[in-house]
MDAnalysis code that builds the backbone (N, CA, C; Angstrom):
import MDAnalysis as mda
import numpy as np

u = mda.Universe.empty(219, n_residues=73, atom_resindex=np.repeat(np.arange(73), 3), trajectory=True)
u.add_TopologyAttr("name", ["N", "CA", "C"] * 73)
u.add_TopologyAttr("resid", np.arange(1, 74))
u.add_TopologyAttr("resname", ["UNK", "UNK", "UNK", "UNK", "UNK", "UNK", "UNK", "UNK", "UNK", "UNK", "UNK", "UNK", "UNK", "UNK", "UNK", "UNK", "UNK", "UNK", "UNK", "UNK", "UNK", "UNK", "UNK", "UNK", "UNK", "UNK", "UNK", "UNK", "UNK", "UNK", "UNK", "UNK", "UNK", "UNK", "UNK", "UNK", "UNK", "UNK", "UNK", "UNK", "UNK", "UNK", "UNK", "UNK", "UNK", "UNK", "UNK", "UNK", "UNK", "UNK", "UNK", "UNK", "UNK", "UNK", "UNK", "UNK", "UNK", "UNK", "UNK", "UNK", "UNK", "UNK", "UNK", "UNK", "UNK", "UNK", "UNK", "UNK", "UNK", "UNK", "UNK", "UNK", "UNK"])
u.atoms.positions = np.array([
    [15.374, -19.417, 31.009],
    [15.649, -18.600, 29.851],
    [16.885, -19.092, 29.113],
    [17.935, -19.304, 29.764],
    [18.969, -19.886, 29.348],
    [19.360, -20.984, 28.524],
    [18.237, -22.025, 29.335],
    [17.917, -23.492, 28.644],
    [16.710, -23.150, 27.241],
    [15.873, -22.492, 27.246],
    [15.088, -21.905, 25.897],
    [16.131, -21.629, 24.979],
    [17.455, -20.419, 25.086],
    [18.080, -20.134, 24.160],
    [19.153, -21.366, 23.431],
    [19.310, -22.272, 24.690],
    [20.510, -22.943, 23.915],
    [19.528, -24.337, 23.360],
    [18.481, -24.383, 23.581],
    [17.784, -25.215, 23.152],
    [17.495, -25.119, 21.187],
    [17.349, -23.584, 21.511],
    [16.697, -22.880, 20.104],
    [18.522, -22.953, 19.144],
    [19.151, -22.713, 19.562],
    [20.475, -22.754, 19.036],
    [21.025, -23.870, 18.814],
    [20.652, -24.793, 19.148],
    [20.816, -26.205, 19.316],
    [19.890, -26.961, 17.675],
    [18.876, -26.333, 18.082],
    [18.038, -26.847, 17.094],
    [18.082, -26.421, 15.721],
    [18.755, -24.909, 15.853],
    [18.776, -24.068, 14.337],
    [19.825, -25.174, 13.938],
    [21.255, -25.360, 14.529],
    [22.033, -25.975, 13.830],
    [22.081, -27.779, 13.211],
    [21.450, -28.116, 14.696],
    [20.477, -29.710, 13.713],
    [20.128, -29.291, 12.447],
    [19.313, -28.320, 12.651],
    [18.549, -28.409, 11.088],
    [19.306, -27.801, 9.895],
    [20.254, -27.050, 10.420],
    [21.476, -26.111, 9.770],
    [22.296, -27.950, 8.696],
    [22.910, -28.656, 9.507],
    [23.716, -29.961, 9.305],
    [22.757, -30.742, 8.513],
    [21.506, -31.233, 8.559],
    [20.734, -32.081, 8.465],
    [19.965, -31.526, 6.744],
    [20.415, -30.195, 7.031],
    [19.740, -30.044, 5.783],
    [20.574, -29.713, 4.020],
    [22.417, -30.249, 4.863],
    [22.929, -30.166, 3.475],
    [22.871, -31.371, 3.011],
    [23.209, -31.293, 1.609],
    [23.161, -32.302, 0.474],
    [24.273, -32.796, 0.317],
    [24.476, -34.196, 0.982],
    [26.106, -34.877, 0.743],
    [25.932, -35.670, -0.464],
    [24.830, -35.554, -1.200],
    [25.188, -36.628, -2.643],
    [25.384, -35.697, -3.925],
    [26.775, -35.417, -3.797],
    [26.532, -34.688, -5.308],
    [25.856, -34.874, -6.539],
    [25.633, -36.386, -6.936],
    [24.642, -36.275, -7.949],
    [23.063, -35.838, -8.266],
    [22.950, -35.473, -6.802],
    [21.518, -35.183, -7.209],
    [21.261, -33.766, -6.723],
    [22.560, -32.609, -6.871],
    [23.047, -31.500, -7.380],
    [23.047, -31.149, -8.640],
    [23.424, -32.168, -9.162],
    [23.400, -32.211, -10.894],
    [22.426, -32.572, -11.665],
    [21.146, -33.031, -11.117],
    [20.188, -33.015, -11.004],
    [19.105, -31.758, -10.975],
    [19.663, -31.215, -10.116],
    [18.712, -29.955, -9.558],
    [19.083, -28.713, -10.168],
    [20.316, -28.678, -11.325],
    [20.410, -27.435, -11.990],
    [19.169, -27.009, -13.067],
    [18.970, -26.283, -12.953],
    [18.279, -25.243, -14.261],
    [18.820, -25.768, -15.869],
    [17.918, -26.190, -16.809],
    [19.354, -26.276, -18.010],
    [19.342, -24.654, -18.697],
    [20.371, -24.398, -19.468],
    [20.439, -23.088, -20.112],
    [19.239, -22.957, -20.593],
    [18.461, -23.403, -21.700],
    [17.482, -22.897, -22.906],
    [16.256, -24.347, -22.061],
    [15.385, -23.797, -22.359],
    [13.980, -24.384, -21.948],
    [13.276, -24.338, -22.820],
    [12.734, -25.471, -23.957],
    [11.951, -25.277, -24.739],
    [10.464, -25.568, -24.646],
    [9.390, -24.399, -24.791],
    [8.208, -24.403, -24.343],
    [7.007, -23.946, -25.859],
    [6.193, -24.436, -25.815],
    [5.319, -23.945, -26.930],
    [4.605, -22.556, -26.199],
    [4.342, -21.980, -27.692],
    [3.749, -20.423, -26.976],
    [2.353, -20.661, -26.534],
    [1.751, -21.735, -26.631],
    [0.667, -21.901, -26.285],
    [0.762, -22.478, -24.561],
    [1.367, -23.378, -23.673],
    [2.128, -23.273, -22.713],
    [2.272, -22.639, -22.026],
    [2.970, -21.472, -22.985],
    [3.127, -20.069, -22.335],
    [2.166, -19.530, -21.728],
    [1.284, -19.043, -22.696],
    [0.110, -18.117, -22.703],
    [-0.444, -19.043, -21.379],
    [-0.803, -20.480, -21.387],
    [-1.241, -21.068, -20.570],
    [-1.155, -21.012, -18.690],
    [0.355, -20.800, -18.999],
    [0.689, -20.275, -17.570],
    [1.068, -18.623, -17.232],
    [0.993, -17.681, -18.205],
    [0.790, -16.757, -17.859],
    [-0.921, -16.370, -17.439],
    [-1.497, -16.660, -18.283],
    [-3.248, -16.623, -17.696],
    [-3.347, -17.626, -16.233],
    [-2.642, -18.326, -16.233],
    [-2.636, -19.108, -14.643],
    [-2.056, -18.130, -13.400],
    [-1.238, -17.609, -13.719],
    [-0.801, -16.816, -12.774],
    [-1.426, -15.052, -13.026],
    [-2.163, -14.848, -13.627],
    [-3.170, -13.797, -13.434],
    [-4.313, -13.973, -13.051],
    [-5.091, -15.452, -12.877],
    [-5.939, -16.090, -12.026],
    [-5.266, -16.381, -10.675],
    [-4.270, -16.416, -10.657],
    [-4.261, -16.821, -8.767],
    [-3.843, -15.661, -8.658],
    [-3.109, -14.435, -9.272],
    [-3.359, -13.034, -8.545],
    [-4.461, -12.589, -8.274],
    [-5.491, -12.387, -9.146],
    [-7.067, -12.159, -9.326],
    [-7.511, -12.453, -8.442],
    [-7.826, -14.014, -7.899],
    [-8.121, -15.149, -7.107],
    [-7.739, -14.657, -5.595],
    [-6.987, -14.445, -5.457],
    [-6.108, -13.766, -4.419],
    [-6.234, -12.488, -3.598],
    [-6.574, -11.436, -4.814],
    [-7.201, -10.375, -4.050],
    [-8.289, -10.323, -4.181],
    [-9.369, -10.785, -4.838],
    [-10.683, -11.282, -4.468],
    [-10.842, -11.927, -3.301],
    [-10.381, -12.347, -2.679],
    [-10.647, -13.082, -1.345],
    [-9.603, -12.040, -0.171],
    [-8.726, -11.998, -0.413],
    [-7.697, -11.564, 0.555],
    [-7.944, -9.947, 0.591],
    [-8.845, -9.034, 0.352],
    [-9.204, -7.419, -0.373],
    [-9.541, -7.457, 1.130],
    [-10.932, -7.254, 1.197],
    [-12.315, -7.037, 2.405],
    [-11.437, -7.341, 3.494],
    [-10.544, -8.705, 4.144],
    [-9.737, -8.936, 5.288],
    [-8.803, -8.438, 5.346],
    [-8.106, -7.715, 4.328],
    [-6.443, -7.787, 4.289],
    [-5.968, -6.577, 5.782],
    [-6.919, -5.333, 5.944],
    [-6.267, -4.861, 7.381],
    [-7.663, -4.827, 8.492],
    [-8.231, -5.377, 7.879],
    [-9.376, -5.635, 9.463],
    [-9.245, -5.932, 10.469],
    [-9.391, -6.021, 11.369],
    [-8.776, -6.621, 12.773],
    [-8.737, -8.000, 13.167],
    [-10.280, -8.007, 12.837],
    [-10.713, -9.685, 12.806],
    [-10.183, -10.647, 12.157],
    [-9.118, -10.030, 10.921],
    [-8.599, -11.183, 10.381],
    [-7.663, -12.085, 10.922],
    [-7.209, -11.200, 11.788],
    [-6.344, -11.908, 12.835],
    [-6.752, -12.554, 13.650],
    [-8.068, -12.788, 14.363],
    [-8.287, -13.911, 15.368],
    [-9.718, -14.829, 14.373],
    [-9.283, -15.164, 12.987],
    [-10.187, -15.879, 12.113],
    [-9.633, -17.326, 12.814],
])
């Protein structure tokens, strides 16, 4: 039990170290810019995209979502 925990603690922090970013430039890179310019057509484009994969989504995921069986699918 002992060796499980320090194993698991061991490993959070590998991945804790391993997963910061020592190159600042490609921080500056990864910002957001202020203003995003998009056509409204774009828009509309990905708002109807993301009311198809909601749609999409509970059409399939409805009938399973608390059945029992969905759990040993």
């Amino acid at each position: 039990m002992k060796n499980k925990v320090l194993t698991i603690v061991a490993s959070g922090i590998t991945m804790l170290c391993l997963s910061c970013n020592p190159n600042p430039a490609t921080a500056v890179r990864n910002q957001v810019p202020e203003k995003i310019k998009i056509t409204k057509d774009e828009l509309l484009n990905k708002i109807k995209g993301g009311w198809a994969g909601q749609v999409i989504g509970c059409t399939y995921g409805g009938p399973t979502e608390f059945s029992r069986s969905a759990f040993f699918i």
